[in-house]
N, C-alpha and C positions, 0 to 999 in steps of 0.2 A: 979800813975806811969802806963802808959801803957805800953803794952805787945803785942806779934808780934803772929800773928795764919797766920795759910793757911788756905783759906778755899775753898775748890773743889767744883765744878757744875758740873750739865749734864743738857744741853738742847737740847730737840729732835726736828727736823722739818718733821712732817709727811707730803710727797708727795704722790698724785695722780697721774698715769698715765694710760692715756688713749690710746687703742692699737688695733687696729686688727690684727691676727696674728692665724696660724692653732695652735699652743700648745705657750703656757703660758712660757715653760720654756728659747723658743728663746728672748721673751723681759724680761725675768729677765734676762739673760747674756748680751741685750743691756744695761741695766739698771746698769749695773756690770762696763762695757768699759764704760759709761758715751756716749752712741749712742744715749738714747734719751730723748726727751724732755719732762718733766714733764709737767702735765693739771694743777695743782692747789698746792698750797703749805701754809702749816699750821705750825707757831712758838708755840711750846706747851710750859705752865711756865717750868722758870728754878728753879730746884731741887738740895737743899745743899745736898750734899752724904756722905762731912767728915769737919771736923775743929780741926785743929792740931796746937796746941800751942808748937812754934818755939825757941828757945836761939835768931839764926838769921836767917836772909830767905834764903831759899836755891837758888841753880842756879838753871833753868828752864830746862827742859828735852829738849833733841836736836831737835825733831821733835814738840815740843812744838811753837806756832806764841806765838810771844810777840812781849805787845805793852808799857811793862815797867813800866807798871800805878803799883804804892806801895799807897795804900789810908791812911789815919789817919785823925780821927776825930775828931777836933779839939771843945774843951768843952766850950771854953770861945765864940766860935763864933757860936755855934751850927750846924756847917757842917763841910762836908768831904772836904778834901786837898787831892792833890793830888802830886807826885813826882815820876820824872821820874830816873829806878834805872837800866838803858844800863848793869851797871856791873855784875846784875844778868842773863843777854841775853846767 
């Protein structure tokens, strides 16, 4: 019988920017407004943080992007499925 978990991530992208500027603290408040543009950008892996075994899945936090994907892994065919679950949006 399977059983229904959350399970949470964090994934960091460390950006470089490159800047002339007399004091540092003006391009961290660009950097803040989104005024500028990053020099180079790095996906660092992503990190399980929790896994919480459910009754059923909850609804999605309001400022939460969903894209609906509920996965189950199916034994008989050895991969994941997937299904789309709107009513948790």
């Amino acid at each position: 019988m399977t059983k229904k978990y959350v399970i949470e991530t964090v994934q960091v992208v460390r950006r470089k920017y490159y800047v002339k500027v007399k004091n540092p603290t003006w391009a961290h408040d660009g950097i803040t407004m989104g005024e500028l543009e990053h020099f180079s950008d790095q996906s660092l892996p992503e990190e399980i943080i929790s896994t919480t075994k459910v009754g059923k899945f909850p609804k999605a936090d309001i400022f939460d992007d969903v894209n609906s994907a509920v996965m189950e892994f199916n034994h008989d065919s050895g991969e994941w499925q997937s299904d789309a679950r709107w009513d948790l949006a």
